[in-house]
N, C-alpha and C positions, 0 to 999 in steps of 0.2 A: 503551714498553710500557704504563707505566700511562695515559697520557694515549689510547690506543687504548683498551683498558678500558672508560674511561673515555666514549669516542666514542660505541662499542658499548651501551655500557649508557642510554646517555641516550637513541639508537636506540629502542631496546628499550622504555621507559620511556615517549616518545613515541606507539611504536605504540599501546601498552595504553592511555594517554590516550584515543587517536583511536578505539579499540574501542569505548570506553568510554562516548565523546560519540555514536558511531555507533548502538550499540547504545539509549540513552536518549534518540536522536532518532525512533527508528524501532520503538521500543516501542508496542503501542495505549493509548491513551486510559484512564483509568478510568470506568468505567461507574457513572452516578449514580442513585439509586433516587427516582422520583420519590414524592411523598408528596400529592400532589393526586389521582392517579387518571387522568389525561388521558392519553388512548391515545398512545403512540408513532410517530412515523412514520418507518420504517424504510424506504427506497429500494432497498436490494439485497434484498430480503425477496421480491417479488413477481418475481425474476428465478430462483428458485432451480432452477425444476421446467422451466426452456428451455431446449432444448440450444442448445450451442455453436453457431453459425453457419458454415458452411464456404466458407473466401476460395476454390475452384475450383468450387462450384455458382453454378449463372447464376443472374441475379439475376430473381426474380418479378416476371413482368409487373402484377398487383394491386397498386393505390394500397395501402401497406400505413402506419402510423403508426411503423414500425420506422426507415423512411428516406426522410425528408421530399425532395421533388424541389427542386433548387435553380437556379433561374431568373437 
């Protein structure tokens, strides 16, 4: 009885670990205030205002920069 307990709670105790490490692996970053002035460059910034792409429309015959032709 007690060594089941026992099992169980080390179980248990385990899970909350691995929440624990989950959760503080997959937290974001802290964000640092720069003190020089020099513009930021933000990558997902210029995506914001594009819609979604839809994988059932055909795909545009114009050479477009979205999907480079691969040879």
């Amino acid at each position: 009885m007690l060594s089941t307990l026992l099992v169980i709670g080390g179980v248990l105790v385990g899970l909350l670990v691995l929440l624990a490490v989950i959760v503080s692996l997959s937290a974001r970053p802290a964000t640092t205030t720069r003190t020089t002035g020099a513009p930021r460059s933000s990558t997902w910034v210029t995506d914001v205002g594009r819609p979604h792409p839809d994988a059932w429309s055909p795909l545009s015959t114009g050479a477009t920069s979205e999907m480079p032709a691969v040879r």
